[in-house]
Kinemage of the C-alpha trace (Angstrom):
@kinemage 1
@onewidth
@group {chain A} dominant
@subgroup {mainchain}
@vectorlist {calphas} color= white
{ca unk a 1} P -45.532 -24.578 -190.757
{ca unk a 2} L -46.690 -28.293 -191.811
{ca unk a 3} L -43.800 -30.667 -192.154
{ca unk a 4} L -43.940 -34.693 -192.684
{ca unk a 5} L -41.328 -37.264 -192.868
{ca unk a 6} L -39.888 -37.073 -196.224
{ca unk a 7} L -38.218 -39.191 -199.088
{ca unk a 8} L -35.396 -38.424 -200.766
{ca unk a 9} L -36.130 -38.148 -204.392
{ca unk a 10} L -33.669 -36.895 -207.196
{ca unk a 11} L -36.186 -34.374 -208.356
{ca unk a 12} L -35.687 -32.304 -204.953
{ca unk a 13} L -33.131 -29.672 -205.951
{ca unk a 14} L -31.713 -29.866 -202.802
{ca unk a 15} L -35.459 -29.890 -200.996
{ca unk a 16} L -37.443 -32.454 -199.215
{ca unk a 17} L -41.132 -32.761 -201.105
{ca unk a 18} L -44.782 -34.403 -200.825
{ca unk a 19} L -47.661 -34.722 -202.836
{ca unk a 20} L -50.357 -36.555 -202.878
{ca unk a 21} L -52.693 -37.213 -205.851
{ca unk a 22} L -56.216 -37.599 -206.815
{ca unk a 23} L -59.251 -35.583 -208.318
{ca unk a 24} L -62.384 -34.411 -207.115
{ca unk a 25} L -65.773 -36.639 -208.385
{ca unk a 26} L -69.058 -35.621 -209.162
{ca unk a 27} L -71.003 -37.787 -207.230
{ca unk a 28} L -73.462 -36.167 -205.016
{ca unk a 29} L -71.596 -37.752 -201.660
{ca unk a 30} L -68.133 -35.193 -202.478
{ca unk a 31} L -70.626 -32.549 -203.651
{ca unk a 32} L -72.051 -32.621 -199.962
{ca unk a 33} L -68.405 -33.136 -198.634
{ca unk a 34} L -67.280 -29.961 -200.818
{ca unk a 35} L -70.139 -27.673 -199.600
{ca unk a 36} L -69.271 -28.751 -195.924
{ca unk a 37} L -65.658 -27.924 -196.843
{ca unk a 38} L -66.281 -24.367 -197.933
{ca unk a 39} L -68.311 -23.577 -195.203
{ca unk a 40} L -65.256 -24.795 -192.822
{ca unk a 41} L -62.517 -22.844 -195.006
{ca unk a 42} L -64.851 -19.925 -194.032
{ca unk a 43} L -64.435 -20.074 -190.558
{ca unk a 44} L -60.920 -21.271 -190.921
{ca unk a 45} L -60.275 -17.862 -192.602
{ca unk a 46} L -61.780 -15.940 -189.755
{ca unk a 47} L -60.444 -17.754 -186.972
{ca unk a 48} L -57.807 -15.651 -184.982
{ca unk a 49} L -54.171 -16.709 -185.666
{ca unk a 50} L -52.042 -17.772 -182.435
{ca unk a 51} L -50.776 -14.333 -181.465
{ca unk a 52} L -54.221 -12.953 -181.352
{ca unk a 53} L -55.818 -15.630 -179.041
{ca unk a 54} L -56.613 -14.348 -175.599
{ca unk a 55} L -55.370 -17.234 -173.718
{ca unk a 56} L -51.804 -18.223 -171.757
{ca unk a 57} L -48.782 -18.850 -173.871
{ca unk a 58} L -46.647 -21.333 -171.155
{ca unk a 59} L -43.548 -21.616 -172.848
{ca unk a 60} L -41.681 -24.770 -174.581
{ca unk a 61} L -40.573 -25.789 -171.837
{ca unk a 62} L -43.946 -27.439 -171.439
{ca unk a 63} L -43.416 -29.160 -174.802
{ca unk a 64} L -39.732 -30.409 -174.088
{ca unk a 65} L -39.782 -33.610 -171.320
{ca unk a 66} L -39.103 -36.503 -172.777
{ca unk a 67} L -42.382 -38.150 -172.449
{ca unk a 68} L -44.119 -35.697 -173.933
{ca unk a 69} L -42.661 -34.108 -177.466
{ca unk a 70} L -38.705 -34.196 -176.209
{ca unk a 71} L -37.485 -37.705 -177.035
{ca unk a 72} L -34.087 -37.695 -178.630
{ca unk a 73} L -35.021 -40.620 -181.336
{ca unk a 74} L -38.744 -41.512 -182.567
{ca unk a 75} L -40.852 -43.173 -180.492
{ca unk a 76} L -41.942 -46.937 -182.084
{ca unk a 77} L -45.836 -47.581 -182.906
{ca unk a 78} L -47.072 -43.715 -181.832
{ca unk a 79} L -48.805 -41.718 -184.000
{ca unk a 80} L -46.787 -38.798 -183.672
{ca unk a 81} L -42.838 -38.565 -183.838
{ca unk a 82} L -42.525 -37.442 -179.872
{ca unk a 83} L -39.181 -35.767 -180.798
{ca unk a 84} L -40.859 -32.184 -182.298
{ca unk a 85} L -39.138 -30.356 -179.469
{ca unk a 86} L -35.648 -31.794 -180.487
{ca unk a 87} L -36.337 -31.655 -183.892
{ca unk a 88} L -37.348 -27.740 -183.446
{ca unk a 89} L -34.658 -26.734 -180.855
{ca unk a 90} L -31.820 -28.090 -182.932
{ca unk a 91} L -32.070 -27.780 -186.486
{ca unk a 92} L -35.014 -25.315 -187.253
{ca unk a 93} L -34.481 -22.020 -188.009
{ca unk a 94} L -37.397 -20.596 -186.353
{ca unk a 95} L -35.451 -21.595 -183.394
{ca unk a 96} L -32.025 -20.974 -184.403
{ca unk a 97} L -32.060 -18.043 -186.441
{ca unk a 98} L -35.097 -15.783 -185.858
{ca unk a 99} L -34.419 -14.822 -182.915
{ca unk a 100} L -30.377 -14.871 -182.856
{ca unk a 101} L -30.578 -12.965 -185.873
{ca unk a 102} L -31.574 -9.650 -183.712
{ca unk a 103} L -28.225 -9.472 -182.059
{ca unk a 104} L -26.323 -9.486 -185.182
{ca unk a 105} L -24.879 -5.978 -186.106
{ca unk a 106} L -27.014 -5.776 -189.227
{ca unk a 107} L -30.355 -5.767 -187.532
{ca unk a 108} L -28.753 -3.385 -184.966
{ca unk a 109} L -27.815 -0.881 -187.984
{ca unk a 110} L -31.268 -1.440 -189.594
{ca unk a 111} L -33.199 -0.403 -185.995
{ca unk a 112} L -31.257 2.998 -185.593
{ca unk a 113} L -31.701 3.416 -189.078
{ca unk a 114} L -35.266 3.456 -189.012
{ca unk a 115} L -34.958 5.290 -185.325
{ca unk a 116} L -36.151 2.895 -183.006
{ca unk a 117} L -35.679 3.389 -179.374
{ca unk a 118} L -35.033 -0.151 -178.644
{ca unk a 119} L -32.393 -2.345 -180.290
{ca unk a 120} L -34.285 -5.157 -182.730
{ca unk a 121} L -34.119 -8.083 -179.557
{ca unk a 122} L -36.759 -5.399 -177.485
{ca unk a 123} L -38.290 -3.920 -180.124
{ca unk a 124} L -42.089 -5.010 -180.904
{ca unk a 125} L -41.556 -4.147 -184.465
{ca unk a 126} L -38.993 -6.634 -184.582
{ca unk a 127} L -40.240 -9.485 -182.451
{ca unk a 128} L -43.822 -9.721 -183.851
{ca unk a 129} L -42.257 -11.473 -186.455
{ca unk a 130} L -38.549 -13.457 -184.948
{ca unk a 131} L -39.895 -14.407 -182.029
{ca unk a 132} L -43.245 -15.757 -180.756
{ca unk a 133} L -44.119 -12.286 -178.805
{ca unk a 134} L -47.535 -12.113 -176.995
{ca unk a 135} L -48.348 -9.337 -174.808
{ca unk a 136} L -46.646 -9.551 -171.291
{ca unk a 137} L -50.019 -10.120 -169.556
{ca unk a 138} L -50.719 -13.410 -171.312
{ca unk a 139} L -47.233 -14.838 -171.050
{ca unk a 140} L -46.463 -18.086 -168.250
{ca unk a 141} L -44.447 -18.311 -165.864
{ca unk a 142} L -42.015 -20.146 -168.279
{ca unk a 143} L -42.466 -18.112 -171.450
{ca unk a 144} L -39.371 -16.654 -172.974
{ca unk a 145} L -39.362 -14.361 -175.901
{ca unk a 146} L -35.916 -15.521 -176.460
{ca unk a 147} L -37.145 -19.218 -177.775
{ca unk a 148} L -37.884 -17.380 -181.151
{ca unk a 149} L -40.863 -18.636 -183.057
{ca unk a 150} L -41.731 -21.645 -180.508
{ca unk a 151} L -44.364 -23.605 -180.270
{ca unk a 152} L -47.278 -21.980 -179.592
{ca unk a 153} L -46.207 -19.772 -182.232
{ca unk a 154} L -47.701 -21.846 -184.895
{ca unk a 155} L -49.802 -24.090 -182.622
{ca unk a 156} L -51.721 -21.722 -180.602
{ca unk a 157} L -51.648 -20.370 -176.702
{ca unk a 158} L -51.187 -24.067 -174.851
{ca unk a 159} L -53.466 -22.846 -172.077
{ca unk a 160} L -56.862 -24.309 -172.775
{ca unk a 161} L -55.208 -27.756 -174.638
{ca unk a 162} L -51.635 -28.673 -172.995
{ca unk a 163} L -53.475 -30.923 -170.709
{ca unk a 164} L -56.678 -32.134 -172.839
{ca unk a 165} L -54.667 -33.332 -175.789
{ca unk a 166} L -52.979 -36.031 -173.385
{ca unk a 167} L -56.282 -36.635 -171.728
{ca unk a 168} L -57.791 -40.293 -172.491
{ca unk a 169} L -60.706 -40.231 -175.048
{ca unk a 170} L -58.334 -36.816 -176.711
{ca unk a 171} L -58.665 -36.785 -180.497
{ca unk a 172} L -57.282 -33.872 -183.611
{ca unk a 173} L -61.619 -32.491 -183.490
{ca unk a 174} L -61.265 -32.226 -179.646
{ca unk a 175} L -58.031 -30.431 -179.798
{ca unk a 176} L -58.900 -27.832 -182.199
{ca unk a 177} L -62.481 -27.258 -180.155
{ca unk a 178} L -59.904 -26.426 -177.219
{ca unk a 179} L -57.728 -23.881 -178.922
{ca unk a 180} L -55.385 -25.856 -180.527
{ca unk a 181} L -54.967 -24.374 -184.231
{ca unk a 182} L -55.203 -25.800 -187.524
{ca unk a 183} L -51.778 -26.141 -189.133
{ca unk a 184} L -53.206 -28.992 -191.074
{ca unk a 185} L -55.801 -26.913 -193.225
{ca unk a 186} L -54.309 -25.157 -195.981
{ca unk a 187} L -56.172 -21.920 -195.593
{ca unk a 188} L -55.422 -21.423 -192.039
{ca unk a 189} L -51.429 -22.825 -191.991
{ca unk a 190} L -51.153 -20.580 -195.487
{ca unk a 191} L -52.834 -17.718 -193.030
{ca unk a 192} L -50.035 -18.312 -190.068
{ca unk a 193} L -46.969 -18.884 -192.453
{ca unk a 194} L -47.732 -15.814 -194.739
{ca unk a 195} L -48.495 -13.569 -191.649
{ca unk a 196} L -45.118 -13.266 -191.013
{ca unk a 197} L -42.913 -14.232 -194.121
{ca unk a 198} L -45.685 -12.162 -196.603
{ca unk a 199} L -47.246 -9.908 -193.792
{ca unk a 200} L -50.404 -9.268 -192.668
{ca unk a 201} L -52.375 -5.785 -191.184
{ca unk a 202} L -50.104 -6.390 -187.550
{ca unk a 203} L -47.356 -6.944 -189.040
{ca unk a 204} L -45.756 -5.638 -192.897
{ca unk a 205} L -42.091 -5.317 -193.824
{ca unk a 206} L -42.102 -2.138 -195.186
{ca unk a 207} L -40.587 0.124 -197.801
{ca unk a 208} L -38.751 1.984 -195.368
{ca unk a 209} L -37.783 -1.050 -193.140
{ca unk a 210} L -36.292 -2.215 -196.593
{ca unk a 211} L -34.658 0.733 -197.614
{ca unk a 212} L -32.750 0.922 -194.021
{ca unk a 213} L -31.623 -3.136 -194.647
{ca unk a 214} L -33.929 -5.422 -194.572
{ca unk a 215} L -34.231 -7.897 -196.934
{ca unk a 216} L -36.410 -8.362 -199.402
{ca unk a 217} L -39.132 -11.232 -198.235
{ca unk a 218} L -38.948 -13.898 -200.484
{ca unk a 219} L -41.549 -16.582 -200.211
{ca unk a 220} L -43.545 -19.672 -201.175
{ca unk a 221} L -45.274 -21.858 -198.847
{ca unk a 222} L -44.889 -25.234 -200.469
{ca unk a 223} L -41.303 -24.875 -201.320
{ca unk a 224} L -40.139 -23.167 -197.844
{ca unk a 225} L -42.154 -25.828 -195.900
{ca unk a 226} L -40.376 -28.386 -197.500
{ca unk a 227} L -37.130 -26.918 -196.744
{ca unk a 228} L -38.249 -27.258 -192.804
{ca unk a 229} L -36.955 -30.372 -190.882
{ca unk a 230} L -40.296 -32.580 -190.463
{ca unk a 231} L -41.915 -32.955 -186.878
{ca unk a 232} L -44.572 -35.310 -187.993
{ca unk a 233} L -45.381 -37.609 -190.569
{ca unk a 234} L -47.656 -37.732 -193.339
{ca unk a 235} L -49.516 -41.300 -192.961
{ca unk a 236} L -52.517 -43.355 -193.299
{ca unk a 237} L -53.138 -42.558 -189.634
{ca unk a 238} L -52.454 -38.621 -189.920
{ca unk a 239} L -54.908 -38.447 -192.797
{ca unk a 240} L -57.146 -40.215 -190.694
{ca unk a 241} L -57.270 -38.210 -188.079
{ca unk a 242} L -57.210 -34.918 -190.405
{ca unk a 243} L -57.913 -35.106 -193.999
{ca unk a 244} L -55.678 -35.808 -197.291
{ca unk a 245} L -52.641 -34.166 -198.379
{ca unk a 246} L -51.383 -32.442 -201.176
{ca unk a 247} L -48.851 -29.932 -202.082
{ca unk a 248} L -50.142 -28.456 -204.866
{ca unk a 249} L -53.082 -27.582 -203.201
{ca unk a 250} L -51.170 -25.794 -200.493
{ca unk a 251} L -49.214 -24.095 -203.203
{ca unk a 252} L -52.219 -22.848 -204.871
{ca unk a 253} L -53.638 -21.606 -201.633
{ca unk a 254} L -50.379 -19.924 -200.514
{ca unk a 255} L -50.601 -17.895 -203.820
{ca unk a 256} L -54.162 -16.766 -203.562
{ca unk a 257} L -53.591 -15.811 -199.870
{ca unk a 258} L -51.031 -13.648 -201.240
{ca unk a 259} L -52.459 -12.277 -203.576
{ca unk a 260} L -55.353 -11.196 -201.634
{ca unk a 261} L -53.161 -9.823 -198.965
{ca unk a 262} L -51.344 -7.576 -201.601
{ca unk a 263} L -54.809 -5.972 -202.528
{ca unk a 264} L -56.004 -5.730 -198.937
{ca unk a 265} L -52.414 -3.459 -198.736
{ca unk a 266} L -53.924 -1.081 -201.779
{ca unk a 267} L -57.492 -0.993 -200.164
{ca unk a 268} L -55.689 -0.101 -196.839
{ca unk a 269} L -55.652 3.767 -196.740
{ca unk a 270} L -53.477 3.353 -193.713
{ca unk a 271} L -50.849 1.048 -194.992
{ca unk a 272} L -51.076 2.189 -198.806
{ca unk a 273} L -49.443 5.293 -198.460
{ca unk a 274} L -46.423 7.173 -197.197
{ca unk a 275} L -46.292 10.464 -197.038
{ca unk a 276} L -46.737 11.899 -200.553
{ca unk a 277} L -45.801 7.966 -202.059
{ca unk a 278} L -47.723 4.773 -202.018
{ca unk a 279} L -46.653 1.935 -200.087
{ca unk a 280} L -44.002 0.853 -202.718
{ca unk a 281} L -43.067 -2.923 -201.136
{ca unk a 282} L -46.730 -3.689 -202.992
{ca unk a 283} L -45.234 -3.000 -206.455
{ca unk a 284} L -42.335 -4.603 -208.264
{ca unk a 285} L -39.128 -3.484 -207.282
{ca unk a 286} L -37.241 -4.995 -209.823
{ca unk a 287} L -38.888 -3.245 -212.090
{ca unk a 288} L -36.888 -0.142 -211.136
{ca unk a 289} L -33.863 -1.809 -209.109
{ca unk a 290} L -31.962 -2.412 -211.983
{ca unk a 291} L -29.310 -0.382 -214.339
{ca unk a 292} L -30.637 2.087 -216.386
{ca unk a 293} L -29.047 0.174 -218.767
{ca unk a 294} L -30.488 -3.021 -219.148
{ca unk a 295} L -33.504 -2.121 -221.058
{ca unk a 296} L -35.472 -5.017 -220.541
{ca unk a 297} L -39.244 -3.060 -220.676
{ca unk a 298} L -41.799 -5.349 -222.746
{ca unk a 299} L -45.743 -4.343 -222.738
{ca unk a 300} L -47.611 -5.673 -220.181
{ca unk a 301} L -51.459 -5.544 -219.840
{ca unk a 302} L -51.345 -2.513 -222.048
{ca unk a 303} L -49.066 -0.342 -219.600
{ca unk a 304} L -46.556 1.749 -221.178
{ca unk a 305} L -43.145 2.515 -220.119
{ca unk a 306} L -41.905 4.076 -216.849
{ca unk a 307} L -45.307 2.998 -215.029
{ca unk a 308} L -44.791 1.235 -211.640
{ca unk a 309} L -46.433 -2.111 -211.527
{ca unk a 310} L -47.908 -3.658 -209.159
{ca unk a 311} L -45.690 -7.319 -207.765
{ca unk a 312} L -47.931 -9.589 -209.875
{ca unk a 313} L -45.826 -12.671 -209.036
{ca unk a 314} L -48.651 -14.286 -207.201
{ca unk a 315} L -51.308 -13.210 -209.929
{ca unk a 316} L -49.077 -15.056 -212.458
{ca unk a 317} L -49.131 -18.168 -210.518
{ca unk a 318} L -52.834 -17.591 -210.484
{ca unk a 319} L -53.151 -17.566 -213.747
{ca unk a 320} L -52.467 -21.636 -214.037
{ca unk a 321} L -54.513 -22.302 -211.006
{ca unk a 322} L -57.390 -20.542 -212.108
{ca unk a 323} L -57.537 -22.079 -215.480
{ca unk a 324} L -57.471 -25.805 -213.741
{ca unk a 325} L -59.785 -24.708 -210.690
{ca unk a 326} L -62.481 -22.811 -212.523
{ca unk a 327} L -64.696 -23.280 -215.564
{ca unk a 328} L -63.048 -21.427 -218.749
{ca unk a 329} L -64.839 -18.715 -218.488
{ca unk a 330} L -64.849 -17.554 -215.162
{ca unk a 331} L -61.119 -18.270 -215.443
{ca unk a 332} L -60.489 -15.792 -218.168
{ca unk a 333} L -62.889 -13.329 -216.276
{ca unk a 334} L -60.277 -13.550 -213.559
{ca unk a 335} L -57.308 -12.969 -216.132
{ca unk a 336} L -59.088 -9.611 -216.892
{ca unk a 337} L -59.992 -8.696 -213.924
{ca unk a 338} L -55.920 -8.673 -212.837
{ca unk a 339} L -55.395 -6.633 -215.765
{ca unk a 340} L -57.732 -3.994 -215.349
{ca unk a 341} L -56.349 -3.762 -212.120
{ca unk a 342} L -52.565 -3.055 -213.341
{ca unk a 343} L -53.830 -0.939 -215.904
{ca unk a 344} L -56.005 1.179 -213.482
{ca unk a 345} L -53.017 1.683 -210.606
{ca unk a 346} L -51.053 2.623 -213.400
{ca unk a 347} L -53.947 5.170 -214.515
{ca unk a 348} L -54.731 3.936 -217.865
{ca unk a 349} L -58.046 3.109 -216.863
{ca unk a 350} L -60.492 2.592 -214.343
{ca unk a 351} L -60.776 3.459 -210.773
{ca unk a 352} L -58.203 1.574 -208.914
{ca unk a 353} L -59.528 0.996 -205.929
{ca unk a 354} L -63.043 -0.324 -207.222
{ca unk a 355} L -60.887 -2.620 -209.711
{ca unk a 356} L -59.205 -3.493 -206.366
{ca unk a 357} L -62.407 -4.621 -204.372
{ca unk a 358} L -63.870 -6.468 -207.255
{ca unk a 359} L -60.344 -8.284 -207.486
{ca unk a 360} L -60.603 -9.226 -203.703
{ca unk a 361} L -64.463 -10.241 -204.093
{ca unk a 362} L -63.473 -12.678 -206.826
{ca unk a 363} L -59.832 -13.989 -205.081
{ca unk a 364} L -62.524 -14.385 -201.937
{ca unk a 365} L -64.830 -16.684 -203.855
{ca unk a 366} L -61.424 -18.605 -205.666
{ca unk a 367} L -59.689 -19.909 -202.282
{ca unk a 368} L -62.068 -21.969 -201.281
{ca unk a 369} L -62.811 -24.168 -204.412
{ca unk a 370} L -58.787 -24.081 -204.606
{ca unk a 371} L -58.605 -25.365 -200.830
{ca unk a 372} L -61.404 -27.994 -201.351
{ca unk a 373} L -59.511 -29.510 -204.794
{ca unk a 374} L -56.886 -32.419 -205.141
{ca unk a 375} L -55.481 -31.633 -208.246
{ca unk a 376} L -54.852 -35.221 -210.091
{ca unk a 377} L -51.646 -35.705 -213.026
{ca unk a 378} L -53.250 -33.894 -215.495
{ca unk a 379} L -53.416 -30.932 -213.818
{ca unk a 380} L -50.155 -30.657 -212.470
{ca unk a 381} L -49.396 -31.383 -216.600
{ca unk a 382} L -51.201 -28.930 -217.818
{ca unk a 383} L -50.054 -25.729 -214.754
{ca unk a 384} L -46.445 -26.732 -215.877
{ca unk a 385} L -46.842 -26.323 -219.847
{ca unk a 386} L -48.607 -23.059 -218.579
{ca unk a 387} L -45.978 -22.125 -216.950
{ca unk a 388} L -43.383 -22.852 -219.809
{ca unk a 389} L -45.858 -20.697 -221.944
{ca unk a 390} L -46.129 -17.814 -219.810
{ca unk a 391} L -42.615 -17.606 -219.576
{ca unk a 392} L -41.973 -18.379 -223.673
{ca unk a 393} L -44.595 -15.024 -223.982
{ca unk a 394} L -42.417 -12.841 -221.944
{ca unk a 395} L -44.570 -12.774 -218.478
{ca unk a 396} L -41.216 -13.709 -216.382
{ca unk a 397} L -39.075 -10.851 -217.288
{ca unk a 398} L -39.497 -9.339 -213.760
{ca unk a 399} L -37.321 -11.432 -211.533
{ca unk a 400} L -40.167 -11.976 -209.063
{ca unk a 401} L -42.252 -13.449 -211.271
{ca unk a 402} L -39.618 -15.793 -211.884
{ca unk a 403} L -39.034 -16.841 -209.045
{ca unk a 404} L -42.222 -17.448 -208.137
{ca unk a 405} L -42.127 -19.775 -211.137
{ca unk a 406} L -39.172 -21.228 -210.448
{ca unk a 407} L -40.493 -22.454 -207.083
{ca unk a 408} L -43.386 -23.308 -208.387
{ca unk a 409} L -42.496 -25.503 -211.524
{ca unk a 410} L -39.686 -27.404 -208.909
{ca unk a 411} L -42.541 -28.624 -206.870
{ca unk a 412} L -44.648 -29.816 -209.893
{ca unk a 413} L -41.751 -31.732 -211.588
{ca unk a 414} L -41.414 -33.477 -207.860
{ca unk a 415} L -45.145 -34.254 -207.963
{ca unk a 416} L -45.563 -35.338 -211.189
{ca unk a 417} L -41.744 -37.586 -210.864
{ca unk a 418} L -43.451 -39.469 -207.821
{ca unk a 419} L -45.887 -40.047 -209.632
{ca unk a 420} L -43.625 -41.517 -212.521
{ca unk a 421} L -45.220 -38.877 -215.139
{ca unk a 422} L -41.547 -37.277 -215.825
{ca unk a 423} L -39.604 -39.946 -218.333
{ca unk a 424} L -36.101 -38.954 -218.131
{ca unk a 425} L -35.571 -37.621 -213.880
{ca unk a 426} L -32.014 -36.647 -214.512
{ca unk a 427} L -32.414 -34.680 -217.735
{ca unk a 428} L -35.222 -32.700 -216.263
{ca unk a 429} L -33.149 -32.449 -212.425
{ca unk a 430} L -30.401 -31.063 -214.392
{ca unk a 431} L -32.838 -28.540 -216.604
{ca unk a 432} L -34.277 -27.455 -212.860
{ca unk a 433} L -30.765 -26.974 -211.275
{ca unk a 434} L -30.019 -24.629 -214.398
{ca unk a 435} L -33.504 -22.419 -213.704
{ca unk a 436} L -32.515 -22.207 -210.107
{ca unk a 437} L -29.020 -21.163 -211.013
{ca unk a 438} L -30.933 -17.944 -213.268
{ca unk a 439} L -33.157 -16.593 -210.484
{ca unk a 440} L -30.092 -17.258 -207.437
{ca unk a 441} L -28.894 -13.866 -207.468
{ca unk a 442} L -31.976 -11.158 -208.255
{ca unk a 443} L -28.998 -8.406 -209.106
{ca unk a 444} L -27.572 -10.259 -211.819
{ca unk a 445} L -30.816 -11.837 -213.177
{ca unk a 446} L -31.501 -11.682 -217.007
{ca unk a 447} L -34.531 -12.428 -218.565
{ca unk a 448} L -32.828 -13.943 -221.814
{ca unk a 449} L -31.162 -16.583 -219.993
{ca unk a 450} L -34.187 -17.003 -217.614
{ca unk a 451} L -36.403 -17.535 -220.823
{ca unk a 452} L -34.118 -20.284 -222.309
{ca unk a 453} L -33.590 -22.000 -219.785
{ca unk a 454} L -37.414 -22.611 -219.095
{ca unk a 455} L -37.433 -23.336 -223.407
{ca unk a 456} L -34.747 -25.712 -222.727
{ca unk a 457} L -36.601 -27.577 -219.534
{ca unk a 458} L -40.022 -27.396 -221.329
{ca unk a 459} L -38.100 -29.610 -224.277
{ca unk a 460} L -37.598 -32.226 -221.614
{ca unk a 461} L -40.750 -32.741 -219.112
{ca unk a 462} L -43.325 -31.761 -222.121
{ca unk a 463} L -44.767 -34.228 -224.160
């Protein structure tokens, strides 16, 4: 859960944004800086998130004096803010809302309805996710499940680091050698965030855990970690001390993470079925949650009617970051390889779970050329006339998909606006406030009015 100190800008939508620009030479000095990259987004990707770290979680309270990250204002001429705990404790949700959100009467009717013995503030099922919930034998003295998603949560057991990263001679490399974890890389915070608000093999919001009242999950990492309060700022120093910044980038990883964890769902034979059904949270529910009415079927990679589909939100996004990120080629190769996917889980071709593997081989191979990448102006131009396109042709008539693109196309107007690519801010804030207006309410979406107002916005921010 990255955050920085942001600006206001009039291209928010009611968010708080960054970006930073840039594009990647082809001298041989960011070749060799690109190679070393990879080979760190490789262990990155393997490296155990903070719940699975054998080490002592000791509780925010460590985190809270004053001198340490508990001031009540910022501290002058320190590199970091030194109010994170206040910052946390007061106004983020992960503290005021995951974990209050278990006593609520809703999330006591949605454990008996899926017959747990514990109510949702005991239950593991419930915790692993709205609270920070290690096993009892590697919680401090001063641990409380009750903080929510705390600190260590997202930063990793404080065991091995709480006193090193205060130490004289302590630096970011020295932290992260002692346990601390990454929140700064894309892959890995994209890892942490999703393994909770996407899901991961430890923890999945079901069908059934849907079906008895949970809500749908709804998420993309750029957008909802601008909508956090910042704990620490994005600077000359903090760039230093880690590496560059950009939102885009984080977006694009976000959505291939996704992705792949969708397919690693399929490939799983024990999460991709139950009982005599697939696991249907993998597939598009708005494809069927909606009156038998509104007849809003359209072909779609050669699938007929009254085929389930697999959620292909993320794919769609992947579509416009495969086309900047890869050669032409190997971008369309991807294209096809998405769609001989859909077409074989809806048997019309193919084995499904070999299209499956070679999907996850290629998505594999894409995330770390999209992690390594700062995508300059023209390629936030050209992802957001392919996203007008896309929608123009139809693609968006699922409301996940759309709001996928939604999200997505807010951040790239911010971007590109800071950047002072976008002529007329208001006209195009106004267009944006209209597109998040159409995907608001997923029961009373229609693609129509989705699909002109995207025409309508593309009219302003295209050139």
């Amino acid at each position: 859960m990255n955050h920085e100190e942001h600006e206001e800008h009039e291209m928010t939508h009611g968010h708080r944004r960054r970006s930073r620009g840039g594009t990647i030479g082809r001298s041989f000095g960011l070749f060799v800086s690109f190679v070393l990259f990879v080979v760190h987004a490789v262990s990155v990707g393997a490296q155990p998130l903070p719940y699975q770290v054998n080490s002592k979680h000791l509780g925010v309270v460590n985190c809270a004096n004053s001198l340490c990250h508990g001031s009540i204002s910022k501290w002058k001429d320190s590199s970091i803010l030194q109010n994170e705990y206040v910052t946390w404790s007061r106004v983020d949700k992960h503290a005021t809302k995951a974990y209050p959100v278990l006593l609520e009467d809703r999330s006591k009717k949605i454990a008996r309805n899926l017959g747990l013995r514990e109510p949702p503030h005991k239950a593991k099922l419930c915790l692993d996710c709205h609270a920070h919930n290690p096993p009892p034998a590697l919680r401090g003295e001063r641990f409380k499940v009750e903080d929510g998603v705390s600190c260590e949560a997202c930063h990793g057991p404080a065991e091995k680091w709480i006193e090193a990263h205060v130490a004289p001679g302590a630096s970011h490399a020295k932290n992260l050698a002692n346990g601390l974890y990454p929140t700064s890389e894309p892959v890995a915070q994209a890892r942490l965030c999703l393994s909770c608000h996407f899901g991961n093999r430890d923890k999945f919001v079901t069908h059934r855990m849907m079906g008895a009242g949970h809500p749908r999950m709804s998420f993309e990492l750029e957008t909802f970690a601008q909508t956090q309060p910042p704990h620490f700022v994005i600077d000359d120093d903090w760039q230093k001390r880690k590496r560059s910044w950009d939102g885009v980038r984080v977006w694009a990883v976000g959505q291939a993470l996704a992705a792949g964890e969708l397919i690693d769902v399929l490939l799983d034979p024990k999460r991709s079925r139950d009982g005599l059904f697939p696991e249907l949270v993998i597939f598009d529910c708005h494809a069927c949650h909606h009156p038998m009415s509104d007849l809003r079927w359209t072909p779609r990679h050669g699938i007929g009617p009254g085929r389930i589909r697999l959620n292909d939100a993320s794919f769609l996004m992947l579509r416009q970051i495969a086309r900047i990120t890869l050669p032409a080629a190997e971008a369309r190769e991807f294209e096809d390889r998405v769609t001989r996917l859909h077409r074989a889980v809806a048997g019309e071709g193919g084995d499904a779970i070999e299209e499956a593997k070679t999907l996850r081989t290629a998505l594999d191979g894409l995330v770390p050329h999209i992690a390594a990448r700062s995508f300059g102006a023209a390629d936030l131009a050209a992802m957001l006339g392919g996203l007008v396109a896309d929608g123009a042709s139809g693609l968006y008539r699922d409301y996940a998909g759309a709001e996928q693109a939604t999200m997505a196309i807010g951040s790239i107007l911010d971007f590109l606006a800071k950047r002072g690519a976008i002529t007329d801010v208001r006209a195009a804030n106004a267009a944006l406030d209209r597109l998040h207006r159409e995907v608001r309410d997923d029961e009373r979406f229609r693609p129509a009015q989705f699909a002109d107002a995207l025409s309508q916005l593309g009219k302003i921010v295209i050139r």
